[in-house]
C-alpha positions in Angstrom: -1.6 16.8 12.9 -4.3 19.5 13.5 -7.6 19.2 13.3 -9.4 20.6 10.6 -12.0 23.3 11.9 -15.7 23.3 10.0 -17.1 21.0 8.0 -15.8 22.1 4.5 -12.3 22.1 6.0 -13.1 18.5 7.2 -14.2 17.7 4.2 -11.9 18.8 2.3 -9.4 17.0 4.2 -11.0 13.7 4.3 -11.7 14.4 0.1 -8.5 15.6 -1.3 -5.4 14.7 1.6 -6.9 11.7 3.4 -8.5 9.9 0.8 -6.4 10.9 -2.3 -3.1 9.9 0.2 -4.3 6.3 0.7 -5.3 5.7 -2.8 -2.2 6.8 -4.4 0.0 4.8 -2.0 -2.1 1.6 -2.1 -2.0 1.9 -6.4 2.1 2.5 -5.9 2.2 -0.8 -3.7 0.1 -2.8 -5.9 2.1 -1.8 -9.1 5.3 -2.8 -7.2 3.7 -6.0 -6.1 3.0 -6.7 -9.7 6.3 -6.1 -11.5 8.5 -7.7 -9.0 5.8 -10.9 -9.5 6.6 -10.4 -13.2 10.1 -10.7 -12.2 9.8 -13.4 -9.5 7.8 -15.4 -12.6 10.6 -14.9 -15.3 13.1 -15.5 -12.8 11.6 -19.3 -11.9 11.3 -20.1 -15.6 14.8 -19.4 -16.0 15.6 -21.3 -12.9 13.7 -24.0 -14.3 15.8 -24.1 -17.4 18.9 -23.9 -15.9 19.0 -25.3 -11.8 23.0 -25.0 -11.6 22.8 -21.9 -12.1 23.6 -20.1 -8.6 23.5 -17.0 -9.4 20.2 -17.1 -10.7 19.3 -19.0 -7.6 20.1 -16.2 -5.5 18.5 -13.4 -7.7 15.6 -15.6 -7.4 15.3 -15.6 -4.2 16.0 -11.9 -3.5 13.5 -10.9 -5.9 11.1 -13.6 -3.8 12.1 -11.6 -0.3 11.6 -8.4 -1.9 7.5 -9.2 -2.7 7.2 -10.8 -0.1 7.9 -6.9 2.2 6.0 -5.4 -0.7 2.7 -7.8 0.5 3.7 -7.1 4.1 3.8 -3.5 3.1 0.3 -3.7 2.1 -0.7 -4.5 5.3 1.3 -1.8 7.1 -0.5 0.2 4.7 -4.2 -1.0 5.6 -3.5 -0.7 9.5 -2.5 2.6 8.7 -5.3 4.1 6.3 -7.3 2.1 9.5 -5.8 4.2 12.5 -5.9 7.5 10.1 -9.5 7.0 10.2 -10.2 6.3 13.6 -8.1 9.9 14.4 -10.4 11.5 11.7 -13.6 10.4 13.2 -12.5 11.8 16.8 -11.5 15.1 15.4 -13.8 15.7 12.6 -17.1 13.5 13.2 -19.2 16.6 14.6 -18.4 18.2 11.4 -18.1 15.5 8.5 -19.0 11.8 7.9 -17.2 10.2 5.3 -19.0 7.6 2.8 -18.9 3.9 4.4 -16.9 2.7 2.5 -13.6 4.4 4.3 
């Protein structure tokens, strides 16, 4: 990646590619969290219902392994919106600070 030259173009960055890319990924792997906990839910209260049921069993428990990459995934996802930061602040700080909050 090069480094964005002048402050507007490190702004601009940090703004609209930086920023915007994190967000959107991190709502995508919350709202895939959440439906496949919708499913994981469903999926036990069937199980409940019915505990011969193998088949179920196993769906169960693929849709189980399944959130738990997606949470994993959210940590991926922190580590890298972490690192992405640090190389910003080396290549951009004499030009742009972003909020505190990043």
């Amino acid at each position: 990646m090069a480094a964005p030259s002048g402050s507007v173009n490190c702004e601009e960055f940090a703004e609209f590619q930086l920023m915007a890319a994190h967000v959107s990924r991190d709502r995508v792997i919350k709202n895939c969290i959440a439906q496949t906990s919708a499913v994981v839910k469903s999926l036990r209260e069937e199980r409940e219902k019915n505990l011969d049921d193998l088949t179920l069993l196993k769906r169960l428990r693929k849709e189980q392994t399944k959130l738990k990459w997606m949470q994993s995934e959210l940590n991926v996802e922190e580590v890298v919106n972490d690192r992405s930061w640090k190389v910003f602040n080396e290549r951009c700080r004499v030009h742009f600070k972003p909020p505190k909050n990043e």
